[in-house]
Each structure stands twice: as structure tokens, then as C-alpha cells.
C-alpha positions, 0 to 999 in steps of 0.5 A: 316254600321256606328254606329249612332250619340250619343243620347239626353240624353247624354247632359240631365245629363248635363241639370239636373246638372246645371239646376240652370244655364239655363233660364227658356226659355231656358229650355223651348225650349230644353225640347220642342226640345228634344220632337220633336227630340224623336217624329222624327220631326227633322226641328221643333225641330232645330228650338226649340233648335235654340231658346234656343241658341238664349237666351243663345249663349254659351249653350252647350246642345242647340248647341249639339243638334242643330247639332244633328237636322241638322244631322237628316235632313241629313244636315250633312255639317251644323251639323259638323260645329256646332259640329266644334264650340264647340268641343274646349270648356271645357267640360268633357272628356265624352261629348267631345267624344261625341261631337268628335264621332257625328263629325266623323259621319257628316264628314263620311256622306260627305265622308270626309273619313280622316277628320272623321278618325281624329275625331275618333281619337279624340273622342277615345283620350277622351275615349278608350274604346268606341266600337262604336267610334272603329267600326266607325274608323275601317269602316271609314279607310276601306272606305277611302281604298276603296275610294283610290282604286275606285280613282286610279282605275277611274285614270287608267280607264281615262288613258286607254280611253286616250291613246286609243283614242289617239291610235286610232287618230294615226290610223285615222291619218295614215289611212288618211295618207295611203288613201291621198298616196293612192289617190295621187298614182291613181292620179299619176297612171291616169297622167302617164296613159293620158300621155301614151295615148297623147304620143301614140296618137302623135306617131300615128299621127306621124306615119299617117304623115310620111305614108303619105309622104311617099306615096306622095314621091313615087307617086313624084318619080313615077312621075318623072321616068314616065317623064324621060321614056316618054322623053327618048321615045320621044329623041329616036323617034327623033333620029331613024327617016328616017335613019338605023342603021349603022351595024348589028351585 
């Protein structure tokens, strides 16, 4: 876990030197700033300290530790803006590593990960022998590996979902595509079938009807070989009648 934010005190030295300059309001606030800090009411004391930068704009302990009571409400955005603000005034070397390492730490609870890398860095320019600010750096790279990692993991994992479902459009597309040929072959097929059977049909019908002529043609010749024998019988009568053949044989 990160190491946390520097302590109060670290500006108090800074307080007691130069004393001399605050206002006596502006002593009061931080002084009952620092006692609601230490008593864990963390919103009270913001606005305490809020009050000593009122009087006095340009102090450096008020501002610090109005950051410190935004970091403590877990308004860590706020807090690394005030950190932001006076990180580039003059100040020594100490407190500027101060102000640097409580920056990383803001910037690391929004998961800025390179950002609070950077401060880091920063604050260990100012002092290089800080363990704390060289946990928090190390911890800091681990995480923002660990980040990059979780990202290209997620970007793969989106990939995936993606050509699968596409996968699976083109499965639903061809499926589709199969079940439409499918369709249109039976359709095809019942055609074809209907056709065969009105083909059959007309040629039953076709068949019923030559039958049927046929048989009027036969009853036709029937009819008329009958007449032609009964006129033949009939001319043979005529002819035979009250005479005799003319030889036997």
C-alpha cells in the first residue's frame, strides 16, 4: 500500500521560524486548523486553514495544509491542485519534497499513475534519500504496469467479443442464407411438383379424350360396315329374285 501524506509538523518548524511574519489571525486559524486536523475532523479544519489563506493569500503553511485537509476528505483532485499551486514557489529543498511526495499521493489516488510518477521524481530530486518517496515510486510503476496490462487485456477481450459476434453475424448471415436457398428449393421443388401433377392431369385428360374417340370411331365404322352389309343383302335380294343361276358347278 502507498505510504501516506507528510505530517503537519513538517510545515510547523516552518511556522515557528517565522513566526515574526504571520498575523496573529492567521496563526490563530492554522493553529486551530492543526487542532481539528490531529482530532481527525478533516472538513472543519479545511475551513480553518481556508482562513488563514484568506488573511494571508501567499501562506505557505496555510495552503499546504489546506491540501492536506482535501486529501484527508478524499478530495484528492482539490488537494493536487493546491499542492500544483505552490509547488514552484521558493521554499526549501525539504518542504519542496514535501509538497512533491503529498502531490504523488493525490495524483496516485486518482490513479494518475504516470502523473504521480513524475512527482515522485520530483520530490526525490529535492531529497534522494527519501524511502518513503522510493516505495511509493517503485509501488506507483508497479501499478501503472499493472494498469497498462489490465488495459491491453480489456482491448483484447473487446477484440474477441467483436470478431466473435461478427463471427456469429456471419453464421446468422449464412444460416439465413442456407434457410432462404433451403426455402426457395422446396418452393422450387412444390413448382416443379404442381407442374407434374397438371402435366399428368392434362395428359389423363388427353388420354380419356382420344379414348373416347376412339371409341365413337369404331362405333362410326361399325355403323357403317353394318349399312354397307345390309345394302349389299338387300341389292342381292333384288338381284336373285324369280330367276335361277345360270350354271351349276
Amino acid at each position: 500500500m502507498i505510504k501516506t501524506m507528510r505530517k503537519l509538523y513538517v510545515f510547523t518548524v516552518l511556522t515557528i521560524l517565522s513566526i515574526n511574519l504571520f498575523s496573529q489571525s492567521e496563526r490563530k486559524y492554522i493553529i486551530e486548523g492543526n487542532n481539528l486536523y490531529n482530532n481527525k475532523k478533516f472538513q472543519e479544519s479545511e475551513i480553518e486553514y481556508r482562513k488563514a489563506t484568506t488573511e494571508k493569500p501567499n501562506s505557505m503553511q496555510g495552503q499546504f495544509n489546506t491540501g492536506n485537509a482535501l486529501y484527508k476528505q478524499g478530495k484528492y483532485a482539490d488537494a493536487a491542485n493546491i499542492y500544483n499551486s505552490i509547488k514552484d514557489e521558493k521554499m526549501s529543498k525539504k518542504n519542496k519534497a514535501n509538497v512533491y511526495y503529498n502531490l504523488g499521493n493525490s495524483l496516485f489516488q486518482d490513479k494518475k499513475y504516470p502523473e504521480s510518477i513524475d512527482a515522485y521524481k520530483m520530490s526525490l530530486k529535492q531529497d534522494p534519500n527519501d524511502m518513503d518517496t522510493k516505495y511509493n515510486l517503485s509501488y506507483a510503476m508497479s501499478m501503472m504496469k499493472q494498469d497498462k496490462q489490465k488495459n491491453q487485456q480489456q482491448n483484447k477481450d473487446n477484440k474477441d467479443n467483436k470478431d466473435n459476434k461478427d463471427n456469429k453475424d456471419n453464421k446468422d448471415n449464412k444460416d439465413n442464407k442456407d434457410n432462404k436457398d433451403k426455402k426457395d428449393q422446396q418452393n422450387k421443388d412444390n413448382k416443379d411438383q404442381k407442374n407434374e401433377q397438371k402435366q399428368s392431369k392434362q395428359q389423363q385428360d388427353k388420354q380419356q379424350i382420344s379414348k373416347e374417340d376412339a371409341q365413337r370411331m369404331l362405333q362410326a365404322v361399325s355403323d357403317e360396315e353394318k349399312n354397307t352389309q345390309d345394302k349389299l343383302k338387300k341389292e342381292k335380294v333384288i338381284v336373285g329374285t324369280g330367276s335361277k343361276p345360270e350354271k351349276d358347278w
